[in-house]
C-alpha positions in Angstrom: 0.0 0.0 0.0 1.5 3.2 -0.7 0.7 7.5 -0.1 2.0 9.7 -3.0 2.0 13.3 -2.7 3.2 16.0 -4.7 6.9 17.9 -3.3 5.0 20.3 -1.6 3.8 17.9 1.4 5.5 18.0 4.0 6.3 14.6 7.0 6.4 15.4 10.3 7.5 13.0 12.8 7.2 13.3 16.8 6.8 11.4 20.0 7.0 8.2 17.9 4.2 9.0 15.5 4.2 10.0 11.8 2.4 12.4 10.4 2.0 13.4 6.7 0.6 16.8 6.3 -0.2 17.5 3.0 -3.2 19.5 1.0 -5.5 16.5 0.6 -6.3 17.6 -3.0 -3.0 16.1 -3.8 -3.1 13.2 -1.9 -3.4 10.0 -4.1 -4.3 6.2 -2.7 -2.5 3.9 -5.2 -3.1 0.1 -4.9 -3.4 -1.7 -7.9 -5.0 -5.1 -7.6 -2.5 -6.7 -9.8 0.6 -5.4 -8.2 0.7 -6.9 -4.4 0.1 -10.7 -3.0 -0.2 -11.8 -0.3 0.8 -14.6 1.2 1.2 -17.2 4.7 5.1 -18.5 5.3 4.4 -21.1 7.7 2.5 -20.3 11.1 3.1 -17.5 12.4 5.3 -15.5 9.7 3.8 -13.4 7.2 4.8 -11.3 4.1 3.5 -9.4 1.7 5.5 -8.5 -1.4 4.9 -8.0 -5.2 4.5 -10.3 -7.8 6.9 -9.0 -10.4 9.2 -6.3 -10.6 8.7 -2.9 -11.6 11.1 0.4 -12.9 11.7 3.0 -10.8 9.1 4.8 -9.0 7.1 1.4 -8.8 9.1 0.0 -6.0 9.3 -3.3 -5.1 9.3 -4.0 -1.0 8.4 -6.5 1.3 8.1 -6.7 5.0 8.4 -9.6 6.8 7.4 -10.4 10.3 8.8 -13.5 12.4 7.3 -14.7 15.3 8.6 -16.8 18.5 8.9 -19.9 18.5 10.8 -20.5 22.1 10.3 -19.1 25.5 10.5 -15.5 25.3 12.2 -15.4 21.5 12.3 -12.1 19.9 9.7 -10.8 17.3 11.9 -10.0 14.5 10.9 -7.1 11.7 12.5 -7.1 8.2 11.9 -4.8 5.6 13.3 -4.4 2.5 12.7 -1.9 -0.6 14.4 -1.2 -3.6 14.1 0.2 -7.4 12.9 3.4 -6.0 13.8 6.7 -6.4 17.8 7.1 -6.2 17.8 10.0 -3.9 18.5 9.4 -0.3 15.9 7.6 1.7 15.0 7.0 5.2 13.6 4.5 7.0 11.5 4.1 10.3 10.5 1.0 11.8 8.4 0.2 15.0 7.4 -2.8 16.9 4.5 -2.3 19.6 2.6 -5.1 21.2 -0.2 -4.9 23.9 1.7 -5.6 26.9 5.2 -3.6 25.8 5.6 -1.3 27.9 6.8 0.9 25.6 7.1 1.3 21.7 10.4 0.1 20.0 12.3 1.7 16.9 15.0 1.4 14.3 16.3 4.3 11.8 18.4 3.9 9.2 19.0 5.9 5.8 20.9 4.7 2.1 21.1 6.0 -1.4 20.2 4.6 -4.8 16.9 3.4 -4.6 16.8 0.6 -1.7 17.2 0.4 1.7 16.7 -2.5 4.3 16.0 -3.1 8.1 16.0 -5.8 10.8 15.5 -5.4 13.9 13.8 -7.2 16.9 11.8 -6.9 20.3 11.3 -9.1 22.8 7.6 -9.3 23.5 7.0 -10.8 27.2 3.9 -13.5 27.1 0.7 -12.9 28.7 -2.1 -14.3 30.5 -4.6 -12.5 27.9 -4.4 -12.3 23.9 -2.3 -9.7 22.9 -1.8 -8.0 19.5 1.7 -7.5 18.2 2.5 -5.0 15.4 5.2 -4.2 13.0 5.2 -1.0 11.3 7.8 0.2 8.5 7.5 3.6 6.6 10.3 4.8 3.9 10.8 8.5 3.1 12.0 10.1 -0.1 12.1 13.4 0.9 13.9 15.3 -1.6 10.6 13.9 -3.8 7.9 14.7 -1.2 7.1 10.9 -1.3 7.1 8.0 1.2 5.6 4.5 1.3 4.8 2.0 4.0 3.8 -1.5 4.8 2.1 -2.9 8.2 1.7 -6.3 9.9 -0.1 -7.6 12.9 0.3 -10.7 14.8 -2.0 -12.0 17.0 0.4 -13.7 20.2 -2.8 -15.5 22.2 -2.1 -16.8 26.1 -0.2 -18.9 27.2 -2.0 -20.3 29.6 -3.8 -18.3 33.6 -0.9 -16.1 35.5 -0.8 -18.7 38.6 -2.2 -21.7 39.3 -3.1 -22.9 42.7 -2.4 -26.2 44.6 -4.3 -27.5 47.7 -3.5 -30.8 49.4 -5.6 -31.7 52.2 -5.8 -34.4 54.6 -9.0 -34.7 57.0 -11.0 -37.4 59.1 -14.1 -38.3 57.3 -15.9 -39.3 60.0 -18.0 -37.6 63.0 -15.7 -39.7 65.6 -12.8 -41.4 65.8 -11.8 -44.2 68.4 -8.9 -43.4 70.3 -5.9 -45.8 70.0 -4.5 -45.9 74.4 -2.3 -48.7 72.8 -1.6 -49.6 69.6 -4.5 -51.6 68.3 -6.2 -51.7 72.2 -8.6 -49.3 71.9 -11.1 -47.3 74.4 -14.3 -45.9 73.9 -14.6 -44.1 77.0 -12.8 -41.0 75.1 -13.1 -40.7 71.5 -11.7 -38.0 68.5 -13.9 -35.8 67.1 -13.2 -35.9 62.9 -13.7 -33.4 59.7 -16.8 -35.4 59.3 -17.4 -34.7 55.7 -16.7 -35.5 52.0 -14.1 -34.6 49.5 -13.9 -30.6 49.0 -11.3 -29.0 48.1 -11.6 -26.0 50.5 -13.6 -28.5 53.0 -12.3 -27.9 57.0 -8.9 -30.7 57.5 -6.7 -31.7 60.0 -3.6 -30.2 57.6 -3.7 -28.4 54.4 -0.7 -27.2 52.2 -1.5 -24.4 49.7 0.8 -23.0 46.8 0.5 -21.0 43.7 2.5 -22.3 41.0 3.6 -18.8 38.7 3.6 -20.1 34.8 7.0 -19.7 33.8 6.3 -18.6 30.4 5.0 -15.2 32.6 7.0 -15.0 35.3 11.0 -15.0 34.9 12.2 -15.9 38.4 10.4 -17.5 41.9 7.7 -20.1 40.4 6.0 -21.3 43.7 4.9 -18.4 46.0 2.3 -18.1 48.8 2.7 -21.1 50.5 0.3 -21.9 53.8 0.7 -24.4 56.0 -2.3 -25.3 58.6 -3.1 -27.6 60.9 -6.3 -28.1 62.1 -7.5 -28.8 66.2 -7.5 -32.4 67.4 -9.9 -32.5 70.1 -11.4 -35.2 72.5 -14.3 -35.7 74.1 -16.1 -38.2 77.1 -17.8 -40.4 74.6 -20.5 -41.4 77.0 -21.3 -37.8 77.6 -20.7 -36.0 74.2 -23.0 -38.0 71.9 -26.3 -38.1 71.2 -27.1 -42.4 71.0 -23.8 -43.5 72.6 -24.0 -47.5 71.8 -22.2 -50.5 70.6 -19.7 -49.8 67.8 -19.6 -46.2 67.8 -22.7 -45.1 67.6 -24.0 -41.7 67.7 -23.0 -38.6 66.3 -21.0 -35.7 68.1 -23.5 -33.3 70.2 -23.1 -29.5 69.6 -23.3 -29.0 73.2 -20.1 -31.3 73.3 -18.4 -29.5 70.0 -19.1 -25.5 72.4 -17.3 -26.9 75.6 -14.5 -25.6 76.0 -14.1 -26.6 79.9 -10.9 -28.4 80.1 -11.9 -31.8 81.7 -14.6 -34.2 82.1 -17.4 -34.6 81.4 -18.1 -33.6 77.0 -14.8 -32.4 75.6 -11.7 -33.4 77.4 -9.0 -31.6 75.9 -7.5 -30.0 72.7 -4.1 -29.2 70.9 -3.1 -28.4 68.2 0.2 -30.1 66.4 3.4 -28.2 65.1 3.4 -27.4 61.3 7.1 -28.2 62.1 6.7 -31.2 59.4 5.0 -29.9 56.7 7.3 -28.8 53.3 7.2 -27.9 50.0 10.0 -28.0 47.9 10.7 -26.5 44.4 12.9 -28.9 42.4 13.5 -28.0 39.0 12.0 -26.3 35.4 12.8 -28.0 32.4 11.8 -25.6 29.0 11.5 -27.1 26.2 10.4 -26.1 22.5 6.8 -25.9 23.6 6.2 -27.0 26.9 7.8 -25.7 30.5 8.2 -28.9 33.2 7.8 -27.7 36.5 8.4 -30.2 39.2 8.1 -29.9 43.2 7.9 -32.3 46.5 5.9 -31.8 49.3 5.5 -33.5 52.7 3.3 -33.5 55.9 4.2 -35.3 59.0 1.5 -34.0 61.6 1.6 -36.0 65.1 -1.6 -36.3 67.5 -0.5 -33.4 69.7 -2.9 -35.5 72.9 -1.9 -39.0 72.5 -0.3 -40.8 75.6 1.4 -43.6 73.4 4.2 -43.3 70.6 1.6 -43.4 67.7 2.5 -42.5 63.5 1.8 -38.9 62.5 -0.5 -38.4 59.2 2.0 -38.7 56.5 2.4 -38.6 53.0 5.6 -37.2 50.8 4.6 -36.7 47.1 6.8 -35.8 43.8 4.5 -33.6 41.6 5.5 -32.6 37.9 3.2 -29.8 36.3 3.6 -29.1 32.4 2.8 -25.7 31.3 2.1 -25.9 27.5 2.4 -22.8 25.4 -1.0 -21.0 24.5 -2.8 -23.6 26.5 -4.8 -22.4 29.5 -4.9 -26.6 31.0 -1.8 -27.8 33.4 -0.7 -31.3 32.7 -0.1 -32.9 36.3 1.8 -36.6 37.2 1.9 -37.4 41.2 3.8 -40.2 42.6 4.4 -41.2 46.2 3.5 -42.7 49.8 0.7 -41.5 52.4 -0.4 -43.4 55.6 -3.6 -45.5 55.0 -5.9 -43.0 57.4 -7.2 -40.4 57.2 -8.6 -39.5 53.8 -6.4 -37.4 51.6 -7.4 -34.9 48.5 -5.1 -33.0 46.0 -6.2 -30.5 43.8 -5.1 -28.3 41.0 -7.4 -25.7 40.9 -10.8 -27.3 41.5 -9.5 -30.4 39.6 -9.0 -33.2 41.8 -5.5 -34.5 41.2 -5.8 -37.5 43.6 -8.4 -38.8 46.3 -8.5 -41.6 48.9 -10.8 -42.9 51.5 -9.7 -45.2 54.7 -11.1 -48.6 54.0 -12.3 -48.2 57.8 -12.7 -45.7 61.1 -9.9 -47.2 62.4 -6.0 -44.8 63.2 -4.2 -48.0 63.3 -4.1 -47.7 59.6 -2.1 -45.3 60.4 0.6 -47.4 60.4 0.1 -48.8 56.7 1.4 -47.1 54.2 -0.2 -46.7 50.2 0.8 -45.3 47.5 -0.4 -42.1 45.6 -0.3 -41.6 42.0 -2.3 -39.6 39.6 -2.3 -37.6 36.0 -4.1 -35.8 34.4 -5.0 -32.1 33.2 -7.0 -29.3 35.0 -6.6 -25.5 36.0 
């Protein structure tokens, strides 16, 4: 596409923007249909140039426009012009992009009809589409002419700015029996429990939270705002704290008993609450590759029974996690593999995506020493 206009027009240039000021009565559009094509190099690169060559003051010129195709590679801008007027010419060239903070140039000049330029911007990835632009314009001013060429580039997502990872362990039952010795147990004082089902923001006995930064965004810590919580282990008279005390366990938890916060027989007993001394999570390693960022961490609870009398296991699991951003894809691959006791219940999530979920085969803490395994993949955000 190219602006003519006759020597008395005059191009003004300032604060990065051009300007042609010119009577408009002498302003002529010229695009002939048969002189320009257009035409797709591959994804992503684009160019426009004309079919055949033409004598001065038809000038042949192409601009061409190459896109990333690695983490955080330049945008690259070439233009090129030539069998134009042989006077001195000068060129501007400018690369802006949604979230470029600020607009990029190159200037150069050359006699004799032609003139090139290359040059390149690094455009930093976002959570949101963004449009990239490349922008080249060619004066001839001892002529009172110029021409120009323009090409966008739509640089989509690559995928949310954060993502967040909650691993919870609770009780899901109303009461617990408590172990005095090993496998002896005693139902004259009992545990109260999470009583509940899988949820990912459901009250536990410890949770872990994260947010994993996608490292196509974010250029240096990748795991921030960690929390580590441990919830109150209370115990209560189970003669006295539920409603249809019985054989087996019976009965449910009375809210009388759950608002007692007497120290002592009779309803609740006592209370604690365990250190957060054993609960970690550990970055390991980010692997980029040509289209995909491996992000791998490790994270570990070991929360004892801050009341128990006896030596008794702490609920335990240690888990390798390995998360796989993929480039313009909003989804987070996940692979988990590792150990947790057999009791409680235990729920990972990425996002509201469950990850991995287990249930005790029964109400019973000696599972606690048992050990199984945890594994799951999969993709969620």
């Amino acid at each position: 596409m190219a602006w003519r206009a006759t020597r008395s027009a005059r191009i003004v240039a300032f604060a990065g923007t051009l300007v042609a000021v010119a009577d408009m009565a002498t302003l002529a559009w010229s695009q002939p249909a048969d002189r320009l094509s257009a035409s797709a190099l591959g994804q992503g690169r684009m160019s426009l140039t004309t079919v055949e060559r033409r004598p001065p003051r038809s000038p042949v010129r192409s601009l061409v426009m190459e896109t990333p195709s690695e983490r955080r590679e330049p945008f690259t801008c070439s233009f090129e012009l030539w069998d134009w007027h042989p006077v001195q010419l000068e060129l501007y060239m400018e690369i802006t992009a949604t979230h470029l903070t600020e607009r990029l140039t190159h200037t150069s000049s050359s006699w004799g009809g032609s003139i090139r330029g290359t040059f390149t911007a690094h455009v930093p990835y976002s959570a949101s589409d963004q449009t990239v632009r490349c922008f080249a314009i060619v004066f001839a001013s001892d002529v009172g002419e110029f021409i120009w060429e323009e090409k966008t580039f739509r640089l989509p997502a690559v995928g949310d700015d954060q993502y967040r990872i909650t691993l919870n362990s609770f009780i899901p039952f109303n009461i617990v029996p408590d172990p005095e010795a090993g496998a002896v147990y005693s139902f004259s004082t009992i545990y109260g429990g999470n009583d509940r089902g899988f949820s990912v923001d459901g009250d536990s006995k410890t949770t872990q939270i994260l947010e994993l930064l996608n490292p196509y965004i974010y250029d240096n810590s990748f795991v921030t705002s960690q929390v580590n919580f441990v919830g109150l282990t209370e115990r209560y008279d189970y003669w006295t704290s539920v409603d249809t005390p019985g054989c087996c366990l019976a009965g449910r938890l009375t809210g009388t008993a759950k608002h007692d916060w007497i120290w002592g027989h009779p309803l609740k007993v006592d209370w604690g609450t365990a250190g957060a001394g054993g609960m970690n999570c550990q970055f390991l390693d980010l692997f980029f590759g040509l289209s995909s960022a491996i992000l791998t961490l490790n994270c570990s609870v070991a929360a004892d029974n801050p009341l128990t009398l006896v030596s008794a296991p702490p609920i335990f699991y240690d888990v390798h996690m390995e998360f796989t951003f993929r480039k313009f894809e909003r989804e987070v691959g996940y692979n988990l593999t590792g150990i947790r006791t057999a009791f409680p219940a235990f729920e990972f999530y990425l996002g509201g995506t469950p990850m991995f979920q287990s249930w005790p085969a029964e109400n019973n803490p000696a599972l606690l020493f048992f050990h199984a395994p945890v594994s799951g993949s999969g993709s969620g955000r």
